[in-house]
C-alpha positions, -999 to 999 in steps of 0.1 A, spaced: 238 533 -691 206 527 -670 183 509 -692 142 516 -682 114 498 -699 74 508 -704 53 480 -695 13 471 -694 7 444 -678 -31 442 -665 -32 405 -680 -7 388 -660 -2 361 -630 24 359 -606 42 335 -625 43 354 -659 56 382 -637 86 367 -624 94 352 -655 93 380 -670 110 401 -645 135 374 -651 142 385 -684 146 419 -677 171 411 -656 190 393 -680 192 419 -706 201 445 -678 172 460 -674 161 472 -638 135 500 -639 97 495 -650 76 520 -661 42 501 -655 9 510 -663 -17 485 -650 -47 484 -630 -48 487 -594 -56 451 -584 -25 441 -605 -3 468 -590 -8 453 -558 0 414 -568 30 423 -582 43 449 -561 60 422 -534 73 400 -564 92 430 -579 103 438 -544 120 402 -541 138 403 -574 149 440 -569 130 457 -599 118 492 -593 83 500 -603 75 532 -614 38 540 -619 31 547 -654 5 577 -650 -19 587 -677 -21 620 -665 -41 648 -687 -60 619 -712 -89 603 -697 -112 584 -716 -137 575 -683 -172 573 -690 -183 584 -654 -161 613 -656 -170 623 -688 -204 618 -676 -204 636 -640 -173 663 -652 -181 673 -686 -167 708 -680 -131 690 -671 -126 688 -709 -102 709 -731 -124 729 -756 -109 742 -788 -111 773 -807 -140 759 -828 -155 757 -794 -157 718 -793 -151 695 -763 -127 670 -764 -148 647 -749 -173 653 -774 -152 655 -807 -120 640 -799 -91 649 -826 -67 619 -847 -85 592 -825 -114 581 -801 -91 585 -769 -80 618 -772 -101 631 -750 -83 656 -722 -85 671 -694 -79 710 -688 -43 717 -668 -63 749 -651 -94 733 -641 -90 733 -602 -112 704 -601 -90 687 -624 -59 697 -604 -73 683 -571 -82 653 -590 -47 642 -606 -29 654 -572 -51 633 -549 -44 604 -573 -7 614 -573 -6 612 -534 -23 579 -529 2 566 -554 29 583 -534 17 567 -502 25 528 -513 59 525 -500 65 497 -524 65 520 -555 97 540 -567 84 567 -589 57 579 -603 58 584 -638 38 613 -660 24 604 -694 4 625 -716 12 659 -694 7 678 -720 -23 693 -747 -32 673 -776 -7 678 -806 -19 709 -824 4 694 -854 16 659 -855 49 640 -859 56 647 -899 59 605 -902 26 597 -887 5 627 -905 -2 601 -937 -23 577 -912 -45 606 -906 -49 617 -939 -35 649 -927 -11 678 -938 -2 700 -912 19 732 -920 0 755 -896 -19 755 -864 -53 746 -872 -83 755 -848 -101 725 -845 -68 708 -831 -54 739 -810 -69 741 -768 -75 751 -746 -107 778 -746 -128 765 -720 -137 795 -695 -113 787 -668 -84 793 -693 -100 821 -708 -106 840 -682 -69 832 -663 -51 844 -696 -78 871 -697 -64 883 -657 -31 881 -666 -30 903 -698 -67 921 -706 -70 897 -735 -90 867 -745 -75 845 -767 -110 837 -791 -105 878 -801 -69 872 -812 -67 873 -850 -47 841 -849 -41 828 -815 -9 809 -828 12 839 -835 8 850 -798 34 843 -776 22 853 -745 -8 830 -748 12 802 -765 37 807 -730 4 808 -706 -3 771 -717 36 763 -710 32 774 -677 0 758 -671 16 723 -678 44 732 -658 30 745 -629 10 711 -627 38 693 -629 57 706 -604 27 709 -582 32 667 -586 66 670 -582 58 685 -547 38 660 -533 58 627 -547 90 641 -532 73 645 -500 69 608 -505 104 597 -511 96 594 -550 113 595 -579 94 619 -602 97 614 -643 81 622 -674 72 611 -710 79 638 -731 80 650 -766 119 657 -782 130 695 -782 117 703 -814 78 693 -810 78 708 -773 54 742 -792 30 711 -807 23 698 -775 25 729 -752 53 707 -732 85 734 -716 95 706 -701 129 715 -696 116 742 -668 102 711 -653 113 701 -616 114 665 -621 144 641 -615 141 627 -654 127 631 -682 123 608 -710 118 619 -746 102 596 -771 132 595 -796 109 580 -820 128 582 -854 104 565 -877 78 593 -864 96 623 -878 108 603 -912 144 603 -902 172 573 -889 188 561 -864 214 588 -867 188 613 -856 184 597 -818 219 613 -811 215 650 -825 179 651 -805 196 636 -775 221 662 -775 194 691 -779 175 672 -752 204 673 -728 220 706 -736 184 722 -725 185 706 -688 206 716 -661 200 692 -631 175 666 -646 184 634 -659 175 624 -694 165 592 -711 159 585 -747 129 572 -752 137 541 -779 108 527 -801 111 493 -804 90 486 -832 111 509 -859 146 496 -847 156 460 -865 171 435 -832 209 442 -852 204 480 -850 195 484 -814 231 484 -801 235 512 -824 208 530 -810 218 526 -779 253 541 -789 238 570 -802 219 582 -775 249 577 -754 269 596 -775 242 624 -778 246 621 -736 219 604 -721 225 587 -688 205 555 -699 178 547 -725 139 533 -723 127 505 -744 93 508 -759 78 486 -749 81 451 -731 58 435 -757 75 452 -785 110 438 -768 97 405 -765 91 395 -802 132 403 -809 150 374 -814 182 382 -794 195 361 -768 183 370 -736 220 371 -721 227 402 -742 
């Protein structure tokens, strides 16, 4: 099994690099899903080279907590159906604040970023994190940190209403989704924002593959794909990774296979990795992990995340 690994890593020197590089290598581990600034990118880009581990830019694509943009490209913003921005009144935490998929502005934005990325022949992939809309329900597990119950779709968590969504649903079907009765019960506006994520994606998909780059994804597991507006099996991307979290949705280890299998059954030509959080997995169980996403059919797993991986006390010749 391909083994991957998500990795921030704006704080480093070249030397904490290679040693840590080093370790990856040890524990079989040749793929890194990096997110770090650009000066950092470019140190470490030639030392990754030498040692032969890929780098894959870890892309926050549809969350952007910028204060420039925010302040020059208000109207970017998802808007819910209370008519709040996200910039302004950010749902679960500060962060949350996203960016509309239909926004053209927004589109030429991510895709120029996507191209530059694409252009540093260095670089393996690019990565997509965060394609998605802000969880109109959260993971079951992680509801209780909120202070939350969430049975139904709830307006102040459900986007996007800003006008260019409105008036694209309102083109394609004579409708506008703030007159439905309850916006959650239709499927042909719960399908629009489907499509709008996936159209962006394989918009990226387009220009990355024109660069000779792997194309990948964060996603959701099967089940929370309606939460998140996230098809992402109609996605043409070379992998996708769901977040296998177990801990999140109250169940164990056991679980990482069944979704695995539900992951994989839904794909036809697209590669899948289970995403593996570190933090909810004891060092003795994550063999077993491991197993069960192989079992389930994965062609490799992802570690969450290098820090996480670092505090197990396991030999590094595992």
């Amino acid at each position: 099994m391909k083994k991957w690994i998500w990795m921030i890593g704006n704080n480093f020197d070249d030397d904490k690099y290679k040693k840590s590089f080093e370790k990856l290598k040890k524990l079989g581990i040749s793929q890194v899903l990096l997110n770090s600034n650009e000066a950092t990118l470019e140190n470490l880009l030639p030392i990754a080279t030498q040692m032969d581990i890929k780098i894959h830019r870890w892309l926050i694509t549809l969350l952007k907590n910028d204060k420039e943009i925010i302040y020059k490209h208000h109207d970017w913003f998802t808007i819910n159906r209370l008519g709040e921005s996200s910039a302004d009144k950010p749902q679960y935490v500060n962060y949350y604040k996203w960016l509309c998929p239909n926004n053209p502005e927004v589109q030429e934005y991510i895709l120029k970023k996507v191209e530059a990325l694409s252009r540093i022949s260095e670089i393996s992939g690019v990565h997509l994190d965060y394609i998605r809309y802000c969880d109109v329900i959260l993971p079951r597990g992680i509801q209780p940190d909120y202070n939350l119950i969430q049975t139904e779709e709830k307006a102040q968590f459900d986007y996007c209403y800003c006008p260019h969504c409105r008036e694209k649903f309102k083109n394609l079907t004579n409708i506008d989704p703030v007159d439905s009765t309850d916006p959650s019960k239709n499927k042909e506006w719960l399908q629009f924002r489907y499509n709008s994520i996936t159209k962006l994606v394989n918009k990226i998909a387009v220009i990355a593959r024109s660069n000779s780059k792997f194309i990948s994804a964060a996603v959701f597991p099967t089940h929370m794909q309606k939460n998140v507006r996230q098809q992402w099996h109609r996605w043409d991307v070379d992998a996708v990774f769901p977040m296998m979290y177990h801990s999140f949705y109250n169940e164990d280890i056991n679980w990482i296979e069944a979704e695995t299998k539900r992951g994989v059954e839904l794909l036809d030509n697209t590669a899948l990795y289970s995403g593996l959080y570190i933090p909810s997995i004891k060092p003795q169980s994550l063999s077993k992990a491991e197993e069960k996403a192989k079992i389930g059919g994965a062609e490799g797993v992802s570690y969450f995340n290098f820090d996480a991986l670092q505090n197990y006390k396991i030999k590094m010749s595992r």
